[in-house]
Structure formats: C-alpha cells, structure tokens
PQR file of N, CA, C, O and H, with PARSE charges and radii, in Angstrom:
ATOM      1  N   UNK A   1     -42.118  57.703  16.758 -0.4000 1.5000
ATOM      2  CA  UNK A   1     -42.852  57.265  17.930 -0.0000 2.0000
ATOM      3  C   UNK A   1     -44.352  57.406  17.635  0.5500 1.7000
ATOM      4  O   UNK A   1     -44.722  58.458  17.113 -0.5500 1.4000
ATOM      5  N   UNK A   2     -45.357  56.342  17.949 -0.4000 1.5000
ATOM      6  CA  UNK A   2     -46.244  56.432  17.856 -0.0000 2.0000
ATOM      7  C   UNK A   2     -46.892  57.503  18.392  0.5500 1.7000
ATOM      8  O   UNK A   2     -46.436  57.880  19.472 -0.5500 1.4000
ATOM      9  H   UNK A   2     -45.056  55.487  18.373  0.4000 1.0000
ATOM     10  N   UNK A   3     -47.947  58.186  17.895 -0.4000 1.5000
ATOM     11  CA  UNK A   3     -48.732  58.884  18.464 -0.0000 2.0000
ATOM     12  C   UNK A   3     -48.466  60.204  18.888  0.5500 1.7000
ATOM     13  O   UNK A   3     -49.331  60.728  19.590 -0.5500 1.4000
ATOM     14  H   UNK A   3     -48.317  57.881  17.018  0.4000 1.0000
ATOM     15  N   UNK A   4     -47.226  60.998  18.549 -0.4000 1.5000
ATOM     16  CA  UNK A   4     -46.311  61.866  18.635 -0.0000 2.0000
ATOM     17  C   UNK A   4     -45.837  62.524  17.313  0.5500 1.7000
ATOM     18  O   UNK A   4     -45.020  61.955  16.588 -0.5500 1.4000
ATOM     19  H   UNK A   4     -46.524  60.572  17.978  0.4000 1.0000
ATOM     20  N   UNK A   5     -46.346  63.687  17.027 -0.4000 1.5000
ATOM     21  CA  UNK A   5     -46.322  64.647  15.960 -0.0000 2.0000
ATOM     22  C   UNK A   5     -45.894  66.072  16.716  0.5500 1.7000
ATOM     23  O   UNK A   5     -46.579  66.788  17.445 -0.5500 1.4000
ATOM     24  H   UNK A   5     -47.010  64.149  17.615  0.4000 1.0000
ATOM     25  N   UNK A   6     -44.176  66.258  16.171 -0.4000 1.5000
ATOM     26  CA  UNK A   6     -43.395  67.130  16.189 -0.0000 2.0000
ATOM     27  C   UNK A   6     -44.022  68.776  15.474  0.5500 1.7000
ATOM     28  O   UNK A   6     -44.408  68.716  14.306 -0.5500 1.4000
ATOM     29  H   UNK A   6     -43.619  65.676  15.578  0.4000 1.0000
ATOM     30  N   UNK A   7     -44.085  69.950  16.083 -0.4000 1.5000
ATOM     31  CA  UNK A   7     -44.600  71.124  15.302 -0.0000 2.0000
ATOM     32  C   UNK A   7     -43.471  71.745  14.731  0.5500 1.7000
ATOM     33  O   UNK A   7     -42.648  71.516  15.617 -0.5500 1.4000
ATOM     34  H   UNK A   7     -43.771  69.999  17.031  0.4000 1.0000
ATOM     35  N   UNK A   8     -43.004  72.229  14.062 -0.4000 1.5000
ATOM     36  CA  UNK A   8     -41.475  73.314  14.005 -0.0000 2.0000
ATOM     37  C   UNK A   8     -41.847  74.619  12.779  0.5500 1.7000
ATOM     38  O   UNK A   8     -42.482  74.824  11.744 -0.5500 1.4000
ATOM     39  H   UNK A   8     -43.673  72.415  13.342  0.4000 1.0000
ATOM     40  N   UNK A   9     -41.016  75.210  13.681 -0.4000 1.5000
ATOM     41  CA  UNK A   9     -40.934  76.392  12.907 -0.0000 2.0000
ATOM     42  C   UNK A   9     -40.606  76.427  11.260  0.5500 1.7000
ATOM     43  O   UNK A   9     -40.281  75.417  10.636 -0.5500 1.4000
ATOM     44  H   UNK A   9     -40.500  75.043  14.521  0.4000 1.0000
ATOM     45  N   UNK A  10     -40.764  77.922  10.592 -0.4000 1.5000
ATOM     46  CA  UNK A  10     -39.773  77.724   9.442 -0.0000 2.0000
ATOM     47  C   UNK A  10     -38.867  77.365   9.358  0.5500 1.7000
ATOM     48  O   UNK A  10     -38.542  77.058   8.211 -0.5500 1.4000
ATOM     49  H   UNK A  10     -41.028  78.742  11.099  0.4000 1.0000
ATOM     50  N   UNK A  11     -37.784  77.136  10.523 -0.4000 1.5000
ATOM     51  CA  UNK A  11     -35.974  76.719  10.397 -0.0000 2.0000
ATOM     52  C   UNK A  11     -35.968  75.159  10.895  0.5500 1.7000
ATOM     53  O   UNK A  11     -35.012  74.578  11.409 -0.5500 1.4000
ATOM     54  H   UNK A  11     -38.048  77.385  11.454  0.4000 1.0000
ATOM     55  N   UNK A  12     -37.411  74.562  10.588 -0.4000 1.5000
ATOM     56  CA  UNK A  12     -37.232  73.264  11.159 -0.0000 2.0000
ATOM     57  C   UNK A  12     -36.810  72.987  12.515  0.5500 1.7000
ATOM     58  O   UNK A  12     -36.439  71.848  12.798 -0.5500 1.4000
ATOM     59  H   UNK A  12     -38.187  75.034  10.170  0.4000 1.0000
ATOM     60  N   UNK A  13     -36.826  73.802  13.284 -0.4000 1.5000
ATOM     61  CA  UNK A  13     -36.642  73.717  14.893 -0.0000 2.0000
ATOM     62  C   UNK A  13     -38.278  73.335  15.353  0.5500 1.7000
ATOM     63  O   UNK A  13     -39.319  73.934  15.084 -0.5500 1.4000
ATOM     64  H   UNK A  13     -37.127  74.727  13.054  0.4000 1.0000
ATOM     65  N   UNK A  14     -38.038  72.067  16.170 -0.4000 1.5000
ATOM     66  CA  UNK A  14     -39.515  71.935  17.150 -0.0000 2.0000
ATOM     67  C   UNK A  14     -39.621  72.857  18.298  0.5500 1.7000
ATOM     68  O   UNK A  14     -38.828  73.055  19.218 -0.5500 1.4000
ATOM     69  H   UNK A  14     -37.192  71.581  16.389  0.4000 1.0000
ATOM     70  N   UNK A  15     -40.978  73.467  17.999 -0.4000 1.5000
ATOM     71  CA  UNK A  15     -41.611  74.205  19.114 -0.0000 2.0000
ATOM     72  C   UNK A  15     -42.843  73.801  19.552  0.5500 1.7000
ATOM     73  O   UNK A  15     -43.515  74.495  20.316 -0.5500 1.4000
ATOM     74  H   UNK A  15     -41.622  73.306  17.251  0.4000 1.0000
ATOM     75  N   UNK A  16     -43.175  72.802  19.159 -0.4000 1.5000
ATOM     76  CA  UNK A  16     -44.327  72.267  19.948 -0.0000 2.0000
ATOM     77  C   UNK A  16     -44.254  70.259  19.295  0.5500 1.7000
ATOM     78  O   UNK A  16     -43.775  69.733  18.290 -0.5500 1.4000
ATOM     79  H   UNK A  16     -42.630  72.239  18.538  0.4000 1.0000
ATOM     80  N   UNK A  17     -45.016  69.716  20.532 -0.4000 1.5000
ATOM     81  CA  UNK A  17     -45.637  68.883  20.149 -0.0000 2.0000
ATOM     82  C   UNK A  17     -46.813  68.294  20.662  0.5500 1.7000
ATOM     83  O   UNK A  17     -47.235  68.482  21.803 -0.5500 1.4000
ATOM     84  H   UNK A  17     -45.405  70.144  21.348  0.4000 1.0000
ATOM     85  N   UNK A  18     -47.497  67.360  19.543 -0.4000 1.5000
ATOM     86  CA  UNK A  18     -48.950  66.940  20.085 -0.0000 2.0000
ATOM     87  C   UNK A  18     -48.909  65.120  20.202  0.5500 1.7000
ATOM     88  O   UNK A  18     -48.137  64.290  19.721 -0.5500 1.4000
ATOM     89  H   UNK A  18     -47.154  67.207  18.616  0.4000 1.0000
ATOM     90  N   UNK A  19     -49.918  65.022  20.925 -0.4000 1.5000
ATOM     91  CA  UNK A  19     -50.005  64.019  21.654 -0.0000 2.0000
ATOM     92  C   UNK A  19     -50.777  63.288  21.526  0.5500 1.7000
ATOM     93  O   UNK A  19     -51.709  63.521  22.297 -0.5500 1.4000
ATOM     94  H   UNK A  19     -50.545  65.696  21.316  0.4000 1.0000
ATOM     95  N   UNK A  20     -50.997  62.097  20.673 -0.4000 1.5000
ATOM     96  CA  UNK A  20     -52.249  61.263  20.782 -0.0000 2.0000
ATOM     97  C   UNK A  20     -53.331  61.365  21.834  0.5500 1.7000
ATOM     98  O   UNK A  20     -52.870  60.712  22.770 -0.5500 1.4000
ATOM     99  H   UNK A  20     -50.240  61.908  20.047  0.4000 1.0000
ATOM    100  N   UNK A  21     -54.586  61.852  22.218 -0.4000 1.5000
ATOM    101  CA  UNK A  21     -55.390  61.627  23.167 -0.0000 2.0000
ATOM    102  C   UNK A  21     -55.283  59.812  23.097  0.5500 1.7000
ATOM    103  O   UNK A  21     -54.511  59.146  23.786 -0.5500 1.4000
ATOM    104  H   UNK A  21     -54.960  62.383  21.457  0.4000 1.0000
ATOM    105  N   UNK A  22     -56.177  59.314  22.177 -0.4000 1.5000
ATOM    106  CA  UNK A  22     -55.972  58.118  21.857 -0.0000 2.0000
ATOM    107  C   UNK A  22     -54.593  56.951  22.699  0.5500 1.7000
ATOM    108  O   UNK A  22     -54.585  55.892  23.327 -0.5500 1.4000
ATOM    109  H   UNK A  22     -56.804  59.855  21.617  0.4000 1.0000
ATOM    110  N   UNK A  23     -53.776  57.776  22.299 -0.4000 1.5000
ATOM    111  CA  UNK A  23     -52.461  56.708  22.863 -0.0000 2.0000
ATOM    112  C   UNK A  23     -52.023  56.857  24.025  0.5500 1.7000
ATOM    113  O   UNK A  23     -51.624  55.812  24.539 -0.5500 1.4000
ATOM    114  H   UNK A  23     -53.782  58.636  21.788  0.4000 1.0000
ATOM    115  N   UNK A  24     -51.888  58.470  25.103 -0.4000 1.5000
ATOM    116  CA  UNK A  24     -51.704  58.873  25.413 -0.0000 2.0000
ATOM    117  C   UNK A  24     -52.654  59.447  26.681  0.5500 1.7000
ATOM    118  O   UNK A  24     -52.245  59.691  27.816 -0.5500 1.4000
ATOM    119  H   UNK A  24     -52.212  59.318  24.685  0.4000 1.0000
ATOM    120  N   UNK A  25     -53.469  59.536  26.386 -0.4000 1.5000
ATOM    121  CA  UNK A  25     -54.926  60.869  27.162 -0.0000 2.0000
ATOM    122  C   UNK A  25     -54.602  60.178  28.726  0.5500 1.7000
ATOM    123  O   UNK A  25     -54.561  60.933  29.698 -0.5500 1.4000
ATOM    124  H   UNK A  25     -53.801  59.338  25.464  0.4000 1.0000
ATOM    125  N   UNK A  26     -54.391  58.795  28.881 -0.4000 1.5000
ATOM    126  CA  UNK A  26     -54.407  58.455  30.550 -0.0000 2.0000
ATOM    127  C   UNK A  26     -53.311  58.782  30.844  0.5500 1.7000
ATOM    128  O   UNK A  26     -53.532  59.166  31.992 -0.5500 1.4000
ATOM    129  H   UNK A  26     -54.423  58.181  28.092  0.4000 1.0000
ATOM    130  N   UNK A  27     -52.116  58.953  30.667 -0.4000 1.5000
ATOM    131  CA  UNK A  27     -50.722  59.844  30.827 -0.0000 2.0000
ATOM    132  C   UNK A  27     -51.496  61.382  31.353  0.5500 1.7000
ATOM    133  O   UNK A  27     -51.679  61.750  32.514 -0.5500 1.4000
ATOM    134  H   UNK A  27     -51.937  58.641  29.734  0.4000 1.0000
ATOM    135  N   UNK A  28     -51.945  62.268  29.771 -0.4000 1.5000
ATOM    136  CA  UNK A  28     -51.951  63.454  30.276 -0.0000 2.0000
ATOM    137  C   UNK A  28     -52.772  63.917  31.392  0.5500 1.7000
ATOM    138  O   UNK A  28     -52.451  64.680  32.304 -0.5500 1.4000
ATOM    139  H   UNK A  28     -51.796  61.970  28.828  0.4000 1.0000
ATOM    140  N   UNK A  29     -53.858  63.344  31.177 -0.4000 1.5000
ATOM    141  CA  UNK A  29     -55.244  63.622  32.166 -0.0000 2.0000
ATOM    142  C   UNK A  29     -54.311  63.534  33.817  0.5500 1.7000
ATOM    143  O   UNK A  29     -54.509  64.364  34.704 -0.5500 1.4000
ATOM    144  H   UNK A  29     -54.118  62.725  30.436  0.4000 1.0000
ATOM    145  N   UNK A  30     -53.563  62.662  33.919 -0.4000 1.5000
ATOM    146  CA  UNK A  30     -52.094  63.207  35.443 -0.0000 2.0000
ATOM    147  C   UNK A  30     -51.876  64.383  34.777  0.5500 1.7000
ATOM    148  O   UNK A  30     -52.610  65.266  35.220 -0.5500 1.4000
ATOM    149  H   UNK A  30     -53.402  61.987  33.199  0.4000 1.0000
ATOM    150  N   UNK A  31     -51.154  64.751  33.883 -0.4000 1.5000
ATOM    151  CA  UNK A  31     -49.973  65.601  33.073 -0.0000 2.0000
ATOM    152  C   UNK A  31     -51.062  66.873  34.153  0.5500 1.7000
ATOM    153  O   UNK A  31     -50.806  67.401  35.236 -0.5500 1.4000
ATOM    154  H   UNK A  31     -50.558  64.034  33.524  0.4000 1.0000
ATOM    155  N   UNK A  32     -52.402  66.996  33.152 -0.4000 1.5000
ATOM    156  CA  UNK A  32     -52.526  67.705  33.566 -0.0000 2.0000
ATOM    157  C   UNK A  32     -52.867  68.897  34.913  0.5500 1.7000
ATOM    158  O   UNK A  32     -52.687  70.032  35.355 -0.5500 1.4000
ATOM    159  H   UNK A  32     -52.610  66.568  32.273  0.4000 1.0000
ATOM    160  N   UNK A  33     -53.682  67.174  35.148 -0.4000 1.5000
ATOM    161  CA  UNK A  33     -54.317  67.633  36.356 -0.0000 2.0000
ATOM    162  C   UNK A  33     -52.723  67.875  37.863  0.5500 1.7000
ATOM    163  O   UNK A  33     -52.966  68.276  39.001 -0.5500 1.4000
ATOM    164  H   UNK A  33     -53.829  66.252  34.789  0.4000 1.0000
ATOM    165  N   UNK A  34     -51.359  67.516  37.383 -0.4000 1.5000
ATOM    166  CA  UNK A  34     -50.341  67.835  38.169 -0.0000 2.0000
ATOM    167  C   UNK A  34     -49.746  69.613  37.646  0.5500 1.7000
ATOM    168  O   UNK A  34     -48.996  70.254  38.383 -0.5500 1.4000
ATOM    169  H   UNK A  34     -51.161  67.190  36.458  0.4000 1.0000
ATOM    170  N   UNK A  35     -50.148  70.055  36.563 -0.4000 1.5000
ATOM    171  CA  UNK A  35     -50.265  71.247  36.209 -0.0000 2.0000
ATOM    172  C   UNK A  35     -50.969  72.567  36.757  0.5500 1.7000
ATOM    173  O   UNK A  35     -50.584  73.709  37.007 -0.5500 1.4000
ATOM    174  H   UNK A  35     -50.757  69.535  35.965  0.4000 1.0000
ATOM    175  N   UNK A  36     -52.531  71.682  36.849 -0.4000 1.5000
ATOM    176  CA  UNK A  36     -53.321  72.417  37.388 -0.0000 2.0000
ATOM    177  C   UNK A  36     -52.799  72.966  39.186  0.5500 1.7000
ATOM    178  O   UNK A  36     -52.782  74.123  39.605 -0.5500 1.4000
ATOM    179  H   UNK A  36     -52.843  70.754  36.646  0.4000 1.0000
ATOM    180  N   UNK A  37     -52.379  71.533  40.044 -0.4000 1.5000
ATOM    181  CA  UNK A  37     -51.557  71.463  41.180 -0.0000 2.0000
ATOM    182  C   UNK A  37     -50.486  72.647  41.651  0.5500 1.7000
ATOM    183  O   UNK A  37     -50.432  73.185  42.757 -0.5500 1.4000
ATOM    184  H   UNK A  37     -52.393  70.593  39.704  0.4000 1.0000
ATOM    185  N   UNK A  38     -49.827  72.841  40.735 -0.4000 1.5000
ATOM    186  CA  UNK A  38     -48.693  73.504  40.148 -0.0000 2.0000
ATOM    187  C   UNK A  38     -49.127  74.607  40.433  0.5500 1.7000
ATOM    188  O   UNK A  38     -48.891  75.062  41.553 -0.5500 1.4000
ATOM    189  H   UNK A  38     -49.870  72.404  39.837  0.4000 1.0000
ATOM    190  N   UNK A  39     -49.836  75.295  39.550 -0.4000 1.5000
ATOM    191  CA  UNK A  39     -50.564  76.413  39.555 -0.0000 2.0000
ATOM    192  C   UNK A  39     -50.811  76.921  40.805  0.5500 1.7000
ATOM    193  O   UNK A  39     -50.405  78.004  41.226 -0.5500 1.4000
ATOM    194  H   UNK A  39     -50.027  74.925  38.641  0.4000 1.0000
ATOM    195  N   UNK A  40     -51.594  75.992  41.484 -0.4000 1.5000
ATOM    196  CA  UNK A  40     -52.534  76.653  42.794 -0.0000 2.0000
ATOM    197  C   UNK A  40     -51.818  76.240  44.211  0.5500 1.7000
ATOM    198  O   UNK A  40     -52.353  75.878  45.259 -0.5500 1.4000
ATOM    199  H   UNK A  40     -51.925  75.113  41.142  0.4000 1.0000
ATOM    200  N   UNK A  41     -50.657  76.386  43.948 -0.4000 1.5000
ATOM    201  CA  UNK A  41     -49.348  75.483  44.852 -0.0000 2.0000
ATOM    202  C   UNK A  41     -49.407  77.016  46.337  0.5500 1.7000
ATOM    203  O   UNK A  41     -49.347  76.899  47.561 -0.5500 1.4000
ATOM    204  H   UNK A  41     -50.223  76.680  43.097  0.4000 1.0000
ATOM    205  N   UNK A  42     -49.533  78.196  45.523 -0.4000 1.5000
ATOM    206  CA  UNK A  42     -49.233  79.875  45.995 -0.0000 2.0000
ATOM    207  C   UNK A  42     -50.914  79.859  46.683  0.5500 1.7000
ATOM    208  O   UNK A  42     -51.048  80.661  47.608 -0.5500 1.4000
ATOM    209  H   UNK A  42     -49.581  78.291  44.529  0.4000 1.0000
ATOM    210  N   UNK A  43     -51.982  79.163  46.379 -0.4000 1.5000
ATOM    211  CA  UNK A  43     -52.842  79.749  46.520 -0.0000 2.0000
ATOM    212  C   UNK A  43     -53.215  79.946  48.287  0.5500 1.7000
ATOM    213  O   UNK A  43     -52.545  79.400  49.164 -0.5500 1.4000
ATOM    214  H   UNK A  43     -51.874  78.512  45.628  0.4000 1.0000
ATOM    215  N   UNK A  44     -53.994  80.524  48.460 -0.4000 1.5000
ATOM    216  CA  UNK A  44     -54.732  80.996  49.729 -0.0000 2.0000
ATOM    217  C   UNK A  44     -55.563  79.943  50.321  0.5500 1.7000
ATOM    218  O   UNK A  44     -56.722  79.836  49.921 -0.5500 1.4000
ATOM    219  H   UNK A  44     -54.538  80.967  47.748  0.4000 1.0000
ATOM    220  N   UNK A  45     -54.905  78.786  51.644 -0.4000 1.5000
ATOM    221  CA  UNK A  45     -55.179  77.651  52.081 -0.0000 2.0000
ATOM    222  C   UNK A  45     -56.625  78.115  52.826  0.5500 1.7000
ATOM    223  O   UNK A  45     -56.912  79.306  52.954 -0.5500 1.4000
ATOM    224  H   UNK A  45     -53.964  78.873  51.969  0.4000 1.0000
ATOM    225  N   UNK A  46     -57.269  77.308  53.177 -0.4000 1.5000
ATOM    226  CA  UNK A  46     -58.255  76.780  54.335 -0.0000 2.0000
ATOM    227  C   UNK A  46     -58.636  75.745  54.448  0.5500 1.7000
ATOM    228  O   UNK A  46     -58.677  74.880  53.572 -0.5500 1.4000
ATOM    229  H   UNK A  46     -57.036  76.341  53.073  0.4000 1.0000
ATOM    230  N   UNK A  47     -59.255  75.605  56.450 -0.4000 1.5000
ATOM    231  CA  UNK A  47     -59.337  74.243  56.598 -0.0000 2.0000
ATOM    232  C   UNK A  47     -60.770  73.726  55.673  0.5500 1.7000
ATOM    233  O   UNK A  47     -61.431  74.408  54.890 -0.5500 1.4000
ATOM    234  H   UNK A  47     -59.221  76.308  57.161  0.4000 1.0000
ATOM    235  N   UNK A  48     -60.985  72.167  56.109 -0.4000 1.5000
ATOM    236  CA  UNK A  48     -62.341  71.504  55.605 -0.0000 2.0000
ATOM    237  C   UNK A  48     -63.261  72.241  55.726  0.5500 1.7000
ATOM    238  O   UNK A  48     -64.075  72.730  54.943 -0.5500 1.4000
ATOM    239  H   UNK A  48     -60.448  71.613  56.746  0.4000 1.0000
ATOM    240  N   UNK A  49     -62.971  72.334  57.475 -0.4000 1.5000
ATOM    241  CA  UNK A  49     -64.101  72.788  58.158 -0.0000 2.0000
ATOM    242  C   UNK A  49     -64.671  74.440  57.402  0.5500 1.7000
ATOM    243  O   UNK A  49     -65.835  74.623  57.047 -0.5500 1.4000
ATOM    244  H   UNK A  49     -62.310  71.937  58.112  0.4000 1.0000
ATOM    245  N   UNK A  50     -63.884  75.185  57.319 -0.4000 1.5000
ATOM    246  CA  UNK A  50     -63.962  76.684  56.912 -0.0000 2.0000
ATOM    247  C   UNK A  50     -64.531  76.620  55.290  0.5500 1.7000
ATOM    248  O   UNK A  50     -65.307  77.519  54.967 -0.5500 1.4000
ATOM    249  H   UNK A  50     -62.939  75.036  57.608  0.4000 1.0000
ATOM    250  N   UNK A  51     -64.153  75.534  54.208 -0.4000 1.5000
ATOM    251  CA  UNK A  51     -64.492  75.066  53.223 -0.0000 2.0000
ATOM    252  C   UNK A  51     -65.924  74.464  53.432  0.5500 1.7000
ATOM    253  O   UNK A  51     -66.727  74.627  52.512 -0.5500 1.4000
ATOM    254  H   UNK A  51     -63.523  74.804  54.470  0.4000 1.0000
ATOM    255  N   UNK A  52     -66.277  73.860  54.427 -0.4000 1.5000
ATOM    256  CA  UNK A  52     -67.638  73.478  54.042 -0.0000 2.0000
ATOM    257  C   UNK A  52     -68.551  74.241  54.626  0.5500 1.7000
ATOM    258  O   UNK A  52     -69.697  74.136  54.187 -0.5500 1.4000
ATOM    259  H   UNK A  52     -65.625  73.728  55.174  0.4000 1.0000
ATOM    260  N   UNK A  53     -68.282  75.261  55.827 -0.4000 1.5000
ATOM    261  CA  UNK A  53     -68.891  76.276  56.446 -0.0000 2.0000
ATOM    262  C   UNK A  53     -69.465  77.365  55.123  0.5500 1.7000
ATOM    263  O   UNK A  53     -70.585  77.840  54.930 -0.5500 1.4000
ATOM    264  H   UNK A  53     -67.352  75.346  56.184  0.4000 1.0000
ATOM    265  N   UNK A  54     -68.247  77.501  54.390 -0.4000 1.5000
ATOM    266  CA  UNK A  54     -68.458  78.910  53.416 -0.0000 2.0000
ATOM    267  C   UNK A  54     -69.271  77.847  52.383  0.5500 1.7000
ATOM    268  O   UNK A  54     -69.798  78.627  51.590 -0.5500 1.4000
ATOM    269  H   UNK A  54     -67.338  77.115  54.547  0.4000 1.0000
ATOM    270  N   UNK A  55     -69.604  76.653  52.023 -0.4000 1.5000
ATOM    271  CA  UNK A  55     -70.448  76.280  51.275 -0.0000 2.0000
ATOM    272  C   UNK A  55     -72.073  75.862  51.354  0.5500 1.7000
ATOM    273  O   UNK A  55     -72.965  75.542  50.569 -0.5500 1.4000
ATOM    274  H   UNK A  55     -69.176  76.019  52.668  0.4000 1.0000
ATOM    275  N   UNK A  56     -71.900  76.059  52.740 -0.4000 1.5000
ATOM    276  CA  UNK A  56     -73.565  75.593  53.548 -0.0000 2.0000
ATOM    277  C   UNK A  56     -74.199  77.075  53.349  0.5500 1.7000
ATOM    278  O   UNK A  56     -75.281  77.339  52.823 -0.5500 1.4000
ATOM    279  H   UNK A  56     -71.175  76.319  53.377  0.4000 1.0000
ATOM    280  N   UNK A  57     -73.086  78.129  53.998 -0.4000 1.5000
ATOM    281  CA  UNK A  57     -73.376  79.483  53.494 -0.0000 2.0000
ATOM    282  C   UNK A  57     -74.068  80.030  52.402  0.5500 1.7000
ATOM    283  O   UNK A  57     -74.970  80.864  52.489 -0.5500 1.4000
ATOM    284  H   UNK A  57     -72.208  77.914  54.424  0.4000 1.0000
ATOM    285  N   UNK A  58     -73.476  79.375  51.034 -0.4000 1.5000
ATOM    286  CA  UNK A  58     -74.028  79.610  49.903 -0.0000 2.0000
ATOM    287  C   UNK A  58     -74.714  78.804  49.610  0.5500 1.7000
ATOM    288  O   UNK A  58     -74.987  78.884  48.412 -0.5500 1.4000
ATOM    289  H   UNK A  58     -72.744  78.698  50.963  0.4000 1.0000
ATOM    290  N   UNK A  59     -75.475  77.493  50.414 -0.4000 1.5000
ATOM    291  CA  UNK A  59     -76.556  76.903  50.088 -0.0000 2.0000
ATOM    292  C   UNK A  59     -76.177  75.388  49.042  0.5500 1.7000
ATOM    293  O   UNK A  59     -77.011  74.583  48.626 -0.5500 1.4000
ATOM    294  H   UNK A  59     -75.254  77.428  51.387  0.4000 1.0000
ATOM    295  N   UNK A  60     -74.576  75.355  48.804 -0.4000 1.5000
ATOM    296  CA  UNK A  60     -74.017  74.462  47.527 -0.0000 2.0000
ATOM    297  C   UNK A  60     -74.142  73.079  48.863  0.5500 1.7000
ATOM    298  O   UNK A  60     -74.027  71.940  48.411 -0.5500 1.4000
ATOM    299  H   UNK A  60     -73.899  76.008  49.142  0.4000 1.0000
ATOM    300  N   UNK A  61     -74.299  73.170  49.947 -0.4000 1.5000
ATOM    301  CA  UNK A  61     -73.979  72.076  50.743 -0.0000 2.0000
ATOM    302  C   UNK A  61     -75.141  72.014  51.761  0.5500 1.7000
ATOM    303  O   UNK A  61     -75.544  73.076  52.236 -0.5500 1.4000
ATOM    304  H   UNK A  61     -74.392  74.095  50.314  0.4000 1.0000
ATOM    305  N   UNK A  62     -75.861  70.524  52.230 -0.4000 1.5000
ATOM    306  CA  UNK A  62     -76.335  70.764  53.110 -0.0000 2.0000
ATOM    307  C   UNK A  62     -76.427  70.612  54.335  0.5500 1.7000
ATOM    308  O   UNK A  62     -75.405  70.018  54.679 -0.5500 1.4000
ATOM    309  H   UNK A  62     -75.533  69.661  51.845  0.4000 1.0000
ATOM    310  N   UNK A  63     -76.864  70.745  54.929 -0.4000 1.5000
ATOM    311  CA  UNK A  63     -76.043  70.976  56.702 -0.0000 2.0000
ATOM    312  C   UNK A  63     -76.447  69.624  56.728  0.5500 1.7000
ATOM    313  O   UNK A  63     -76.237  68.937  57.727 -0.5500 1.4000
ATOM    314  H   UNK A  63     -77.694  71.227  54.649  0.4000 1.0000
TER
END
C-alpha cells in the first residue's frame, strides 16, 4: 500500500506503523484532532458565557 511502512519487532511482528504525511496528512489531521476529542471527553465543562468572562478577565479578550 502506498504510503504505508510497517515497523516490527525482532520476531517480525508489526508494532507500529507510519503514515505518509504526503498521502495521508488530510486523513490524520481528523485522526488526530478526534484523538485530541477523546482525551478531553472527562474534562471539566463550562458555558460560552463563563469561557469568555474568565478570558476578558485575563485581558486575552475584549469586552
């Protein structure tokens, strides 16, 4: 398969593989950014409003 290079161990078992950026990168750039998603699935919600309040706060936003 194009663009697809198998890693393997000494016993010839694959444990990794890599991925063309080139052939591939508009696939992963989802891949990843649904990873990142993944991750922060547990995290600690708030609204807009409370999100842009705590950023005017620190000056990153302006009223």
């Amino acid at each position: 398969m194009e663009g697809v290079h198998y890693v393997k161990d000494e016993n010839d078992k694959k444990i990794a593989v890599q991925l063309s950026y080139e052939v591939y990168g508009h696939m992963l750039d989802d891949l990843i950014d649904g990873l990142i998603a993944e991750s922060r699935k547990n995290d600690e919600k708030i609204s807009l409003e409370q999100f842009t309040k705590e950023l005017r706060e620190e000056g990153l936003l302006e009223s």
